[in-house]
Every structure is written in C-alpha cells, then in structure tokens.
DRENLUMLUM-128795 format. One record per residue (C-alpha): residue number from 1; z, y, x; residue in one letter. Coordinates in nm, 4 decimals, padded with zeros to 6 digits. Each point is the difference from the previous one (the first is absolute). Layout:
<NUM, <Z, Y, X>, "a">
...
***
This chain:
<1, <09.3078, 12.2794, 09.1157>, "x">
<2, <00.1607, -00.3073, 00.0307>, "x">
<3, <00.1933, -00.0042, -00.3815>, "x">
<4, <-00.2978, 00.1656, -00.1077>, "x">
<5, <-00.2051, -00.3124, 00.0914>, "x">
<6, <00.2972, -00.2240, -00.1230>, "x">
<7, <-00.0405, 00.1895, -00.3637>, "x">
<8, <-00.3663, -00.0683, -00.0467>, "x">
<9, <00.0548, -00.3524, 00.1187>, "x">
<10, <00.3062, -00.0344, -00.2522>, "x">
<11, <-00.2452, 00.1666, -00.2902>, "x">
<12, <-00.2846, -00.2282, 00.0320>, "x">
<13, <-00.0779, -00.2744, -00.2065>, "x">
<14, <-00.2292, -00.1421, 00.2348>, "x">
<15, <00.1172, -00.3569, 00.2101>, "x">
<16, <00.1876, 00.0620, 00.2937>, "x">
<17, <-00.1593, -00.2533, 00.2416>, "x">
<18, <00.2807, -00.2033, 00.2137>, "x">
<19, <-00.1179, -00.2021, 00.3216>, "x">
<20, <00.2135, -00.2561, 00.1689>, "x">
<21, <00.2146, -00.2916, -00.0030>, "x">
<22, <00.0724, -00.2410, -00.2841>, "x">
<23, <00.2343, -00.2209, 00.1155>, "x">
<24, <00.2693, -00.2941, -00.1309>, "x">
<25, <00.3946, -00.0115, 00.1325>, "x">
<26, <00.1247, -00.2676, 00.0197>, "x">
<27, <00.4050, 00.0673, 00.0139>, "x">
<28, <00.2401, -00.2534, 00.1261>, "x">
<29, <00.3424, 00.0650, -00.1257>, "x">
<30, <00.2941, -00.2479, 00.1484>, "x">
<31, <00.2915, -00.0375, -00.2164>, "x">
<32, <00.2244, -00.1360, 00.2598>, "x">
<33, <-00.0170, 00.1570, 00.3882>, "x">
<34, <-00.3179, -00.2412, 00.2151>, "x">
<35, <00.0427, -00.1978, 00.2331>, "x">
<36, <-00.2806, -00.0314, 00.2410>, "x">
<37, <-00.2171, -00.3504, 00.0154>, "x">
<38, <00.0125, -00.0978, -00.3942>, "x">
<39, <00.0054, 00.1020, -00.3588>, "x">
<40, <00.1983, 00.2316, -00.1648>, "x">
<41, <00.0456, 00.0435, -00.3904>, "x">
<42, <-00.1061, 00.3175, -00.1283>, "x">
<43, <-00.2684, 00.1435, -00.1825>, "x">
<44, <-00.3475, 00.0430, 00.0405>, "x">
<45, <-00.1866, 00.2758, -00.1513>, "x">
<46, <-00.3417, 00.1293, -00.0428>, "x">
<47, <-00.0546, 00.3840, -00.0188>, "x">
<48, <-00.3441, 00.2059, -00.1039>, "x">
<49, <00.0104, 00.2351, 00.3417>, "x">
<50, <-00.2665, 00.1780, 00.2291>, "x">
<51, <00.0735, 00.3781, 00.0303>, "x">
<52, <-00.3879, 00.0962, -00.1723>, "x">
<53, <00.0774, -00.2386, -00.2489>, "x">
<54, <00.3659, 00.1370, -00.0696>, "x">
<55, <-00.1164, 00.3472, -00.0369>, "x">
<56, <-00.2871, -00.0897, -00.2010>, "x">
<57, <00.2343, -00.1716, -00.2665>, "x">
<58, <00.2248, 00.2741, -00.0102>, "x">
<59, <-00.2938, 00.2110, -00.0442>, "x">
<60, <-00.0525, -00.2391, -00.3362>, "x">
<61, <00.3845, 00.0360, -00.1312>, "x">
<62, <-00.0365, 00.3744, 00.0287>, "x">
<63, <-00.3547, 00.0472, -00.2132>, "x">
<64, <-00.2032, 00.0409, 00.2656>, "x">
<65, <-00.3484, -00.2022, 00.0678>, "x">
<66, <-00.1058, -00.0977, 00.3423>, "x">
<67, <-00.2580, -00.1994, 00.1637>, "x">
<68, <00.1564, -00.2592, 00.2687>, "x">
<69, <-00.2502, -00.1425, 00.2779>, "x">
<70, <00.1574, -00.3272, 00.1900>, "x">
<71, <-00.0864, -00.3199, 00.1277>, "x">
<72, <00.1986, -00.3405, -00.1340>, "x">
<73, <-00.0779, -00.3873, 00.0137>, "x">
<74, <-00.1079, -00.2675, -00.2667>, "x">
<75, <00.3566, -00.1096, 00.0818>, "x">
<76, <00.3320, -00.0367, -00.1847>, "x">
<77, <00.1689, 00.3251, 00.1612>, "x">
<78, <-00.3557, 00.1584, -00.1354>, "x">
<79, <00.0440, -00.1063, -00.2937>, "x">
<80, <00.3418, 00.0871, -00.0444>, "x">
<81, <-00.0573, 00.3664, 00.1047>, "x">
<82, <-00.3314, 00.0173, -00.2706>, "x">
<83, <00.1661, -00.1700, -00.2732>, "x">
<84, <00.2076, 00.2951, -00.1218>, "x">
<85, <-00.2859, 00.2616, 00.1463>, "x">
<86, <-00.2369, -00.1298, -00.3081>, "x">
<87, <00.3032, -00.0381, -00.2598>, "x">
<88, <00.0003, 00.3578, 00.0422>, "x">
<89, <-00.3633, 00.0779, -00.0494>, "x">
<90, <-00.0276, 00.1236, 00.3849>, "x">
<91, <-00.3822, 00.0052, 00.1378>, "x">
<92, <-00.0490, -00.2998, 00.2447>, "x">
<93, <-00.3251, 00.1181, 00.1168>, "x">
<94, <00.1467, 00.2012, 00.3302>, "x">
<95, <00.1861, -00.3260, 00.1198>, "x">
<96, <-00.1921, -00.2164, 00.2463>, "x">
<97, <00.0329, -00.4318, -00.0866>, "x">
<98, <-00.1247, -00.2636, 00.2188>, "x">
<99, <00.0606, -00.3746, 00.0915>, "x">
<100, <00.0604, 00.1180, 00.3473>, "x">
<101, <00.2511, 00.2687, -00.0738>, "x">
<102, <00.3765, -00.0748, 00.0888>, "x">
<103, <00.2125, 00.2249, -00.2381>, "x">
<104, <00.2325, 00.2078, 00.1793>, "x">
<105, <00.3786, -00.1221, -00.0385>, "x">
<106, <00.3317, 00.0639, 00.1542>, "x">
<107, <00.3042, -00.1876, 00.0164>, "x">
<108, <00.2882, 00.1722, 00.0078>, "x">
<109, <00.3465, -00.2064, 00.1120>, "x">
<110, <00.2997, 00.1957, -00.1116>, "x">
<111, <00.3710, -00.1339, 00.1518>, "x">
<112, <00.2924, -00.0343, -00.2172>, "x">
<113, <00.0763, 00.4211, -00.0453>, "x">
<114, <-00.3457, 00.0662, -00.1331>, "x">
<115, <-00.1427, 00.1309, 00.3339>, "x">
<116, <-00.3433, -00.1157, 00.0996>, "x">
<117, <00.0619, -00.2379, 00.2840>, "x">
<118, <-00.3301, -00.1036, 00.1103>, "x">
<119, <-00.3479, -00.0045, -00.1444>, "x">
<120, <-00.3707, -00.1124, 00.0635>, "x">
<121, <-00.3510, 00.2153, -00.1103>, "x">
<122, <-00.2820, -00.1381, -00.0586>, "x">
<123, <-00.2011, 00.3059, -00.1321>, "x">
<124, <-00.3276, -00.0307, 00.2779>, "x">
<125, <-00.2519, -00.0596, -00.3205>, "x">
<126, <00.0675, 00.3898, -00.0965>, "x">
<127, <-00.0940, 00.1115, 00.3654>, "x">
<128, <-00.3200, -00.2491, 00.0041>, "x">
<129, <-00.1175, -00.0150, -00.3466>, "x">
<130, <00.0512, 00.3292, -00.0970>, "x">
<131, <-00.2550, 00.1248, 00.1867>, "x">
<132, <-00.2188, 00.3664, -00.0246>, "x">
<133, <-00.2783, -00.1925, -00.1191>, "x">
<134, <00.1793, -00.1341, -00.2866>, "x">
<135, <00.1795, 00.3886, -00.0732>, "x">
<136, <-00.3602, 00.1604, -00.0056>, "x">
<137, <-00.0941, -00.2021, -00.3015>, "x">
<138, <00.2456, 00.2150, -00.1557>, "x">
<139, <-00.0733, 00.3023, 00.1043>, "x">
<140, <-00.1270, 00.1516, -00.3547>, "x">
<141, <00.3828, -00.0898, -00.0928>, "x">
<142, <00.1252, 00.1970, 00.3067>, "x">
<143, <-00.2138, 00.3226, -00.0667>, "x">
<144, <00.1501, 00.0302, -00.3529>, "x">
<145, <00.3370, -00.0732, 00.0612>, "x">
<146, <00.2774, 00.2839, -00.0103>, "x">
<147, <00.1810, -00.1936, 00.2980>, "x">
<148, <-00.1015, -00.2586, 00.2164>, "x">
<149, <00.3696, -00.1798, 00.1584>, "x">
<150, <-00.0402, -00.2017, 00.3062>, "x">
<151, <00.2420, -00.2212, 00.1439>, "x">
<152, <00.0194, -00.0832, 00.3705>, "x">
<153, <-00.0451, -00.3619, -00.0603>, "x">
<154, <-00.3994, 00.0803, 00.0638>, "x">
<155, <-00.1455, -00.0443, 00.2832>, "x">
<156, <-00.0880, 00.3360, 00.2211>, "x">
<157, <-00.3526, -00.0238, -00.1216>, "x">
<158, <00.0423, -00.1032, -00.3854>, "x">
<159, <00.2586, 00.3052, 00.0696>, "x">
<160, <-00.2517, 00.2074, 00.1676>, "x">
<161, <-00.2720, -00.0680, -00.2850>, "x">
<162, <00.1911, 00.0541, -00.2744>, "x">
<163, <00.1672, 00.3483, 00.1120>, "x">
<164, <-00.3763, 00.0858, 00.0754>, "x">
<165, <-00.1409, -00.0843, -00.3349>, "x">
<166, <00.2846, 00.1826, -00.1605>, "x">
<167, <-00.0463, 00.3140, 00.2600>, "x">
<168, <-00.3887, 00.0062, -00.1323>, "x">
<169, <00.1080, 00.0782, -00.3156>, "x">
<170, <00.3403, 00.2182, 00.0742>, "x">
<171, <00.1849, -00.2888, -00.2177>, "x">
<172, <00.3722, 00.0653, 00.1550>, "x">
<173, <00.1116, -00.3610, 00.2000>, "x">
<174, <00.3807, -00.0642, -00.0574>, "x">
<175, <00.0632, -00.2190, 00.3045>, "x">
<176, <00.2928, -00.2954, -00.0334>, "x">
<177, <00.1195, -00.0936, 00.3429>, "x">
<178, <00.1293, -00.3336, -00.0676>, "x">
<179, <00.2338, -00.0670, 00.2332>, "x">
<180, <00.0865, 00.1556, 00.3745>, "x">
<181, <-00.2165, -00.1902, 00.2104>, "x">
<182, <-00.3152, 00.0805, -00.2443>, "x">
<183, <00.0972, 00.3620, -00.0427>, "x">
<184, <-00.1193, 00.0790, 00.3247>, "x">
<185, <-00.3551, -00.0821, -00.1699>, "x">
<186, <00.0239, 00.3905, -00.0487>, "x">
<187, <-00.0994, 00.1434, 00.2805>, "x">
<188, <-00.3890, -00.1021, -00.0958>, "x">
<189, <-00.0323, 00.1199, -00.3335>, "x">
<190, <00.2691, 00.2833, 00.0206>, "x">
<191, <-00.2957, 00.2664, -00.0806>, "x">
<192, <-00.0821, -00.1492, -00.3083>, "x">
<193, <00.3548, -00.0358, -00.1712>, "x">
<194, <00.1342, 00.1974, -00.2526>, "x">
<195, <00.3365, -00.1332, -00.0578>, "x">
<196, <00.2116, -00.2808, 00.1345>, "x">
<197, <00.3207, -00.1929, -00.0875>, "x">
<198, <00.1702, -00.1338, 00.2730>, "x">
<199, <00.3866, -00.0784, 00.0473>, "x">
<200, <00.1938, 00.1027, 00.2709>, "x">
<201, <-00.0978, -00.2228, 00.2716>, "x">
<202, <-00.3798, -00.0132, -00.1099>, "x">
<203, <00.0116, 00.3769, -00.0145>, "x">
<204, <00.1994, 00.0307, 00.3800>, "x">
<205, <-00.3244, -00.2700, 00.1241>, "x">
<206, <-00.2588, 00.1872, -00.1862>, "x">
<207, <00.1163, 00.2897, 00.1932>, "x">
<208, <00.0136, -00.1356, 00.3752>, "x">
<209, <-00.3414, -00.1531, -00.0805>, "x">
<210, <-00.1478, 00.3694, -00.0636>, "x">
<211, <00.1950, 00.1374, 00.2616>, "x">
<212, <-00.0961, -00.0564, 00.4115>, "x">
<213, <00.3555, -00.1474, 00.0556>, "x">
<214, <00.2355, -00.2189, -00.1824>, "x">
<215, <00.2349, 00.2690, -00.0288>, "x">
<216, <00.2045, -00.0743, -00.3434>, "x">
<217, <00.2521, -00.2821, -00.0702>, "x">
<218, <00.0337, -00.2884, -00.2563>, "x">
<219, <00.2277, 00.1421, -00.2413>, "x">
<220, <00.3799, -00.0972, -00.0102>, "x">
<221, <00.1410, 00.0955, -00.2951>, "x">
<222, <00.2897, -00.1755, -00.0012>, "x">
<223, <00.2082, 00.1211, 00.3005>, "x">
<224, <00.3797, -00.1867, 00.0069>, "x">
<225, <-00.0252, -00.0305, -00.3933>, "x">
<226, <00.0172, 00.4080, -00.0296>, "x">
<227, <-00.3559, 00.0195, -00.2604>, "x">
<228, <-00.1727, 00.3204, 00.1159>, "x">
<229, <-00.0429, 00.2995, -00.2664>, "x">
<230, <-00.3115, 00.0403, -00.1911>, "x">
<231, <-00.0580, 00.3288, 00.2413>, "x">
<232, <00.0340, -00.1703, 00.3434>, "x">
<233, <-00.2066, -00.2540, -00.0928>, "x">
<234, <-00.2632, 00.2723, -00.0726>, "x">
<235, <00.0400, 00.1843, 00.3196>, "x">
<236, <-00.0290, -00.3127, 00.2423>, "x">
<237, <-00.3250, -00.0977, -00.2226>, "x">
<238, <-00.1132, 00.3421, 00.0168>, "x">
<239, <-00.1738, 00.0203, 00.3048>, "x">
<240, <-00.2114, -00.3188, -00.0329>, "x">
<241, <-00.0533, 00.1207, -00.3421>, "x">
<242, <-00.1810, 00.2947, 00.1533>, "x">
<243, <-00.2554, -00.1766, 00.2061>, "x">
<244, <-00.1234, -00.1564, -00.3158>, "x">
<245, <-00.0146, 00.3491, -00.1259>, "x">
<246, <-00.2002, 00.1673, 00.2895>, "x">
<247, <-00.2183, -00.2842, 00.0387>, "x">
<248, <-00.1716, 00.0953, -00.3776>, "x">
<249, <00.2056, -00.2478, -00.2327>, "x">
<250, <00.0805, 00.2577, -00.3053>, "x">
<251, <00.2908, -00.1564, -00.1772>, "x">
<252, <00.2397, -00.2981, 00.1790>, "x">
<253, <00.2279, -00.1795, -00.2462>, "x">
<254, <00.2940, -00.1777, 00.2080>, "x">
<255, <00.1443, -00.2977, -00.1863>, "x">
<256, <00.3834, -00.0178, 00.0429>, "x">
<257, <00.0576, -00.3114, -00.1953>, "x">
<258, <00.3519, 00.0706, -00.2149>, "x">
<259, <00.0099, 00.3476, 00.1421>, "x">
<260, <-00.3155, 00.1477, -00.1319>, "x">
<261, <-00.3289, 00.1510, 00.2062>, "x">
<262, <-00.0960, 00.2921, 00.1664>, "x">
<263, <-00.2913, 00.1940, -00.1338>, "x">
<264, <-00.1184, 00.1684, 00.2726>, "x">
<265, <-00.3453, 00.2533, 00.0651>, "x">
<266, <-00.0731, 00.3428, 00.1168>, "x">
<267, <00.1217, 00.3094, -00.1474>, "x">
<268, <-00.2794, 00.2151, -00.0413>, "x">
<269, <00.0902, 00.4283, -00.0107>, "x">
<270, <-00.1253, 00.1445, -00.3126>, "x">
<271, <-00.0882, -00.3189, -00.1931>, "x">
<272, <00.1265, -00.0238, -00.3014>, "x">
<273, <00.3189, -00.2566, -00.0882>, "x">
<274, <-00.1361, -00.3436, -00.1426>, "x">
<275, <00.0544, 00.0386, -00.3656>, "x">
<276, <00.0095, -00.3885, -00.1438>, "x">
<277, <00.0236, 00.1053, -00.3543>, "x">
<278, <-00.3151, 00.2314, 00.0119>, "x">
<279, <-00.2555, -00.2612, -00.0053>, "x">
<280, <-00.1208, -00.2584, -00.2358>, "x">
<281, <00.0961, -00.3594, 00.1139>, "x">
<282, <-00.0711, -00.3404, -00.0292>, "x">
<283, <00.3005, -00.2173, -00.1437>, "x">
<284, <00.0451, -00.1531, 00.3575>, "x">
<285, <00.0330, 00.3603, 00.1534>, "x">
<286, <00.2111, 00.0390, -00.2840>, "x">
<287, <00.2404, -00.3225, 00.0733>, "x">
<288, <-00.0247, 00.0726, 00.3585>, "x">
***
C-alpha cells in the first residue's frame, strides 16, 4: 500500500505542500586551531538551510512543484533565505512575514578537523509563528496536494493540525524528524504518517518514544575503528525499525549518509511485486 501511495504521489502533477522550517546557517570555519577568550581567523559563511526548505528545493532541481508554508522576518537572514526563493519563480504566498518575526538561524562553530564544535539555534519563530491558524489558510493547498511533508520543527499543534487537514482528505503526510530530540514529536501524530526519514539515532528515539520503555540504544557504529557491514547495521536497526512498522507507518526510509538507506515496509502475501516501470511518471519520479 505504502509504494502504491508513493507511485500516485510520484505521478501527480499537483504541488506537494511542505510545512516547516526555513532557516539561515551561519558556519564558522577556523583556519588555525581556537583558542578560547579571542578571535580566530577563519571563515565565515552563510548557508540556505531548514530541513522543509531543503527538501522543498530539491523538490525544484528534480522537476517537481511544491507549495512551502513558513514563517520568516522583515530581516536580513529573511531576506537572504527569499532572495533566491523568488529568482526561482517559487510562490511566496504560504510563507508568513512580519516586523515581529525573528528568522530562525543557527550558528554552527566547526574546530580545526571540520567537526562541529559548538553551535547556537535560534529557530523559536517556526514554533510560535507558524501556528495552525496560519496552516488552515492553506488548507485548499493541502487537500490537493499528492504529499503533504512535515518536519518536526512545528510545534505539536501546527503538527497536530496539519496531519489532520491532510488525514481529511487521505493526502499521505511524509513526516521529517529533524533532529533526535524533535523526533520524539512522533508519538502524537504517529496515526497519521505515511512515511518517515529518519537516521539512525532519530529512528532508535522515534522508536523508544512509541514504545513504553526506552529499550533501544544510540547507535555506535564505529566500534575500535572495525566499520560494521551493511547487514549488521540492518539487523541492530531492525527491531526499532519494526515498531515504526506496527504502529501504521507504511514505508520508513533510513538515511545512512555515505552508506546508503534502508527502505523498509511490510511485506504483504499475495500482493503483487512493485513494478516501477509499469506506470506513467512525472520527470521527478523519473530522476528520483
């Protein structure tokens, strides 16, 4: 049922609709190691980020249309992030502008190997101004839409009201868990979700948070420099992967970084095997 869903999504020309963050990085990269207490030569650079915004860009580099509801501020990380959204003929009308809106930025502090070392959010606008009020002006957008993707930088009741306006109309909700503190948003809306795309330790906190106990790990895969094999990564993700499963989620995609994902639903006895090439498709279904 799941890939079945997936295909019509895929197929449809309609706007996906994408609801969450839009937010600007700020990355501080040191050229030299820091020392604590005063200034270190580097680089400073400014990055186009927020995981709704992300995915609805690469939703624009792969041919596909899609409707993205936000909140930013008359501000210069506002305008930064809109700039390039109306160079590329992207509808505005979905993101939220006012005086008293902060845009959401990080700053990331990387040390001298490229690791991230420290870094500050300041994404509370999304959680405040992005509110179910301002999502039910869009809800004509929401009832056509072949997908509607949340990301878990809502708040539980823009969350809430957007999975339920989708649900109204059995629109399939891709939900985006962020980060591993955020993924644990789940356990409200897990009725209403379709698919999900978590990475290891989102998909381990997702789990504990729809189970009654904490009972799975933080991933290490790394043990004394020995990298684990494609198949016992599988098998120690397995089981959490499965109470995503039996809770209703239909298909679970588990990013890997370098090494890949895990496409993961329900084998159902008798159904036929998902034929990709049997359909007509959009060119993103095609390029994806």
């Amino acid at each position: 049922m799941a890939l079945e869903k997936l295909e019509q999504v895929l197929s449809d020309e309609a706007a996906a609709v994408v609801i969450g963050g839009m937010v600007l990085d700020i990355n501080a990269i040191p050229s030299v190691v820091a020392n604590p207490g005063t200034t270190t030569p580097g680089k400073v650079l400014y990055a186009l980020g927020g995981v709704a915004r992300n995915i609805a860009e690469c939703m624009l580099k792969l041919g596909a249309k899609s409707f993205m509801i936000s909140a930013v501020g008359l501000d210069l990380p506002g305008s930064l992030l809109l700039e390039p959204w109306k160079s590329a003929g992207l509808s505005e009308e979905g993101i939220r502008r006012k005086q008293d809106i902060e845009t959401a930025d990080v700053c990331n502090i990387f040390d001298g190997k490229g690791e991230l070392a420290a870094a500050v959010a300041s994404v509370e606008a999304i959680e405040k101004f992005l509110t179910p009020e301002w999502i039910q002006n869009f809800k004509f957008n929401i009832r056509s839409a072949p997908i509607v993707m949340v990301d878990a930088n809502l708040s539980l009741p823009a969350l809430l009201a957007s999975c339920q306006m989708a649900a109204e109309h059995q629109t399939p909700v891709w939900f985006e868990p962020v980060s591993v503190t955020k993924s644990k948003k789940v356990a409200s809306i897990v009725k209403y979700i379709t698919f999900t795309s978590p990475n290891e330790n989102e998909l381990i906190a997702m789990a504990n948070a729809l189970s009654s106990e904490a009972k799975f790990m933080p991933m290490e895969k790394d043990s004394g420099n020995v990298k684990l094999s494609t198949e016992s990564l599988f098998r120690m993700l397995k089981p959490a992967i499965w109470v995503l499963l039996e809770k209703g989620i239909q298909l679970v995609i588990v990013t890997l970084g370098p090494d890949g994902v895990f496409l993961c639903f329900k084998a159902i006895h008798g159904v036929e095997k998902y034929d990709s090439m049997k359909n007509k498709h959009s060119s993103f279904s095609r390029e994806l």
